[in-house]
C-alpha positions as CSV (number, residue, x, y, z in Angstrom):
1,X,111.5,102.8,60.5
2,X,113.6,105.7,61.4
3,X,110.2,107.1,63.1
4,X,109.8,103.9,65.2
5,X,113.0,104.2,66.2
6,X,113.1,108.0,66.9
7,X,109.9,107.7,69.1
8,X,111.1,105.2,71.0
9,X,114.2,106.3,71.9
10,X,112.0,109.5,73.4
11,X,109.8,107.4,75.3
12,X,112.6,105.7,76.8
13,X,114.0,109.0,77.5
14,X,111.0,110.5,78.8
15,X,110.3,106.8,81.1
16,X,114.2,107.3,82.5
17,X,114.0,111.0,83.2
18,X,110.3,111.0,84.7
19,X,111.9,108.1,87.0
20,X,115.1,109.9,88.1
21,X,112.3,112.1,89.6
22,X,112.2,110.2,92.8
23,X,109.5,108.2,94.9
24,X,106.0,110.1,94.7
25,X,103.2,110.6,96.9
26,X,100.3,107.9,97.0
27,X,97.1,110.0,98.0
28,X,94.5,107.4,97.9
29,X,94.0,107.6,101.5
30,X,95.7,109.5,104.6
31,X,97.6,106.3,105.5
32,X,99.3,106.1,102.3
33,X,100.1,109.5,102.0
34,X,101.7,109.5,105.0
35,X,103.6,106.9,104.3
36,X,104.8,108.1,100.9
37,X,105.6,111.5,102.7
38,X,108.0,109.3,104.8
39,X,109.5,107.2,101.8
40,X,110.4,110.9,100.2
41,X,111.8,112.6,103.2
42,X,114.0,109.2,103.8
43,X,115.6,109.5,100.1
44,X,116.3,113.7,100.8
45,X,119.1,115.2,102.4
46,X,118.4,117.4,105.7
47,X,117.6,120.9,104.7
48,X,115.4,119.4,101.1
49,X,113.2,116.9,103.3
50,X,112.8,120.3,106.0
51,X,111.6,122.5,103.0
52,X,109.7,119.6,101.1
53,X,107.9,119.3,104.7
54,X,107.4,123.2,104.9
55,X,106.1,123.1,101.2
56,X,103.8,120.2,101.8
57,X,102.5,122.2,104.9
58,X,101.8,125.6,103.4
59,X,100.1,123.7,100.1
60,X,97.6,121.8,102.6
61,X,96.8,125.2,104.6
62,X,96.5,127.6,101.4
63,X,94.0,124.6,100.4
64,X,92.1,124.1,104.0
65,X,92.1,128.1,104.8
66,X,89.1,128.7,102.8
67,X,87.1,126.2,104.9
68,X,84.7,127.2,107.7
69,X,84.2,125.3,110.6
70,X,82.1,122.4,108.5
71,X,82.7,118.7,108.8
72,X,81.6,118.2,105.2
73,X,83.4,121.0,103.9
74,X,86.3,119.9,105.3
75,X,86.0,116.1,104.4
76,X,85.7,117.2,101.0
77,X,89.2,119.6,101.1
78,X,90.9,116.6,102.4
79,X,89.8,114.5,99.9
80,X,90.9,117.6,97.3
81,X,94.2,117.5,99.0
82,X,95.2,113.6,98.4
83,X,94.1,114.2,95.3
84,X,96.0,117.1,94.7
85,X,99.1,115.3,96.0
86,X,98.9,111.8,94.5
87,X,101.7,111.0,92.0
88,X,103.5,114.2,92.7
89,X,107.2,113.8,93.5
90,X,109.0,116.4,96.0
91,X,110.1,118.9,92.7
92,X,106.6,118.7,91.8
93,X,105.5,119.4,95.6
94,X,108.1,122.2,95.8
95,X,107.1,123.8,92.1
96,X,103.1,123.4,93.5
97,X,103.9,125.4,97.1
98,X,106.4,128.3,94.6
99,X,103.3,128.7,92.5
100,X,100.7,129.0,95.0
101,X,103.3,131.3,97.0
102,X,103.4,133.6,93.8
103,X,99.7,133.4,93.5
104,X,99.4,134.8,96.8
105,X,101.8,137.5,96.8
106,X,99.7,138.9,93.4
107,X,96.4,138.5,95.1
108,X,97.7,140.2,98.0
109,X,99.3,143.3,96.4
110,X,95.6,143.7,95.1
111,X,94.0,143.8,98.7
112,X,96.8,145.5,100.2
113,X,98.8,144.5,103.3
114,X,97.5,140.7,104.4
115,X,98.8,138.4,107.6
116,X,101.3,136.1,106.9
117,X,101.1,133.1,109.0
118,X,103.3,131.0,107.3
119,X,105.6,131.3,110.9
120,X,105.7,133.2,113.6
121,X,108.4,135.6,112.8
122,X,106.3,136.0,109.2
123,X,103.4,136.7,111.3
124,X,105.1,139.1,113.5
125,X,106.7,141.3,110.4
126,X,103.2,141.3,108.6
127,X,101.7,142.4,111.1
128,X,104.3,145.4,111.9
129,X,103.3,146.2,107.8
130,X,100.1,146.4,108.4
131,X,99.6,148.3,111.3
132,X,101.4,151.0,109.3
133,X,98.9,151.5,107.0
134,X,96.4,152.0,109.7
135,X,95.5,155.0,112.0
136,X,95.3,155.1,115.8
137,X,92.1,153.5,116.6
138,X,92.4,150.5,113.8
139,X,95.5,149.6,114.8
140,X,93.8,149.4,118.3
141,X,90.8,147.7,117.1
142,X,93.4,145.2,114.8
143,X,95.1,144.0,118.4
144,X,91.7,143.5,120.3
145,X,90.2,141.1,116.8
146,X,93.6,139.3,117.4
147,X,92.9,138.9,120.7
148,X,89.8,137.5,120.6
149,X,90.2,134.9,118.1
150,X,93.3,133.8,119.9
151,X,91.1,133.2,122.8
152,X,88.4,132.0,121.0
153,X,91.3,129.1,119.8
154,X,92.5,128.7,123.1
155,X,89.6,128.1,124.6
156,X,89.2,124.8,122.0
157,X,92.6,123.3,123.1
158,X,92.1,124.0,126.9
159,X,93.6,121.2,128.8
160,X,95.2,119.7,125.8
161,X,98.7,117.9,125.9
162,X,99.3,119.9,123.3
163,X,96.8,123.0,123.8
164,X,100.0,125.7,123.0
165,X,101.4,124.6,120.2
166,X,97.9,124.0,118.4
167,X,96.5,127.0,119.5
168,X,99.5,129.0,117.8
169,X,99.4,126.5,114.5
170,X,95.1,127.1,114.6
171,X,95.8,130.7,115.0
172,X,98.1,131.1,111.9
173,X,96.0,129.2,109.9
174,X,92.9,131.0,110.7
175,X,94.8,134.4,110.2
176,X,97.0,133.5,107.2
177,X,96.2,135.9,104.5
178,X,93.4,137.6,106.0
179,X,93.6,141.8,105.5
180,X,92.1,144.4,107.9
181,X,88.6,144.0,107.0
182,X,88.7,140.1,107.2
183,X,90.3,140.0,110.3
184,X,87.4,142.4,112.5
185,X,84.7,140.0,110.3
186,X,86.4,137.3,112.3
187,X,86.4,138.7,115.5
188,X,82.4,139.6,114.7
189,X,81.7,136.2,113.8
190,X,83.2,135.1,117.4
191,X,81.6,137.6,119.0
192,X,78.2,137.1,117.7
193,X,78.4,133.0,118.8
């Protein structure tokens, strides 16, 4: 009896702590993720629902970064990501974007100086980093790659309402975490098409 008792006084525990977590994210579809997203940045205070937003973005990114320009492949990332997403409360979200963050920073230690394009001012400092580990001439080769697959992004959102802004968002994306090496195969690929 004692047992009975014991165990269900944990449940009960474990059912009132696991709901003092807040409201989570529904990712059956886009629409209810969305929604959900809204429902848990209503219930946070200013600066949490800012950095649950941030976290949510950089998880969705890290996840879609690997994905060429495929329709299928990137279907199937989205449907990865509501998965990924679904039940998780904003701790959870924030504890997924702190270990993919760490995950990174190991990887990237490994390969050596990588873009950061989690921001512009990120960007800006990472770049700074690299180009002192390069000589003369890559440093020169490392601005015209740049260049050409910010034009090459540009050129996608010409005439867009919002061509600027999602030409800079595209371009950190495309660049985020991408060393030396990956960056010229980038420009190459643009090149070559």
């Amino acid at each position: 009896m004692k047992h009975i008792l014991r165990t269900w006084v944990v449940l009960t525990l474990a059912g009132l702590i696991s709901a003092c977590g807040g409201p989570e994210l529904n990712g059956k579809s886009q629409e209810t993720l969305l929604t959900s997203m809204q429902e848990i940045i209503e219930s946070l205070d200013t600066k949490e629902a800012h950095q649950f937003q941030k976290d949510y973005v950089y998880i969705s990114t890290s996840m879609l970064n690997d994905v060429k320009f495929d329709l299928n492949a990137i279907n199937t990332k989205q449907n990865e990501i509501l998965e990924a997403f679904d039940g998780k409360t904003a701790e959870d979200v924030a504890e997924m974007a702190n270990e993919m963050r760490e995950a990174k920073k190991l990887a990237d230690e490994k390969r050596g100086p990588v873009i950061n394009g989690e921001s512009m001012s990120t960007f800006d400092r990472s770049i700074r980093e690299l180009a002192r580990t390069l000589n003369k001439e890559e440093r020169a080769q490392l601005h015209t790659n740049i260049e050409i697959i910010i034009n090459n992004i540009q050129n996608k959102y010409k005439g867009q309402l919002a061509g600027k802004e999602l030409t800079k968002t595209n371009f950190l994306l495309a660049v985020d975490g991408k060393s030396f090496s990956e960056v010229a195969e980038m420009a190459d690929a643009i090149r070559t098409n």
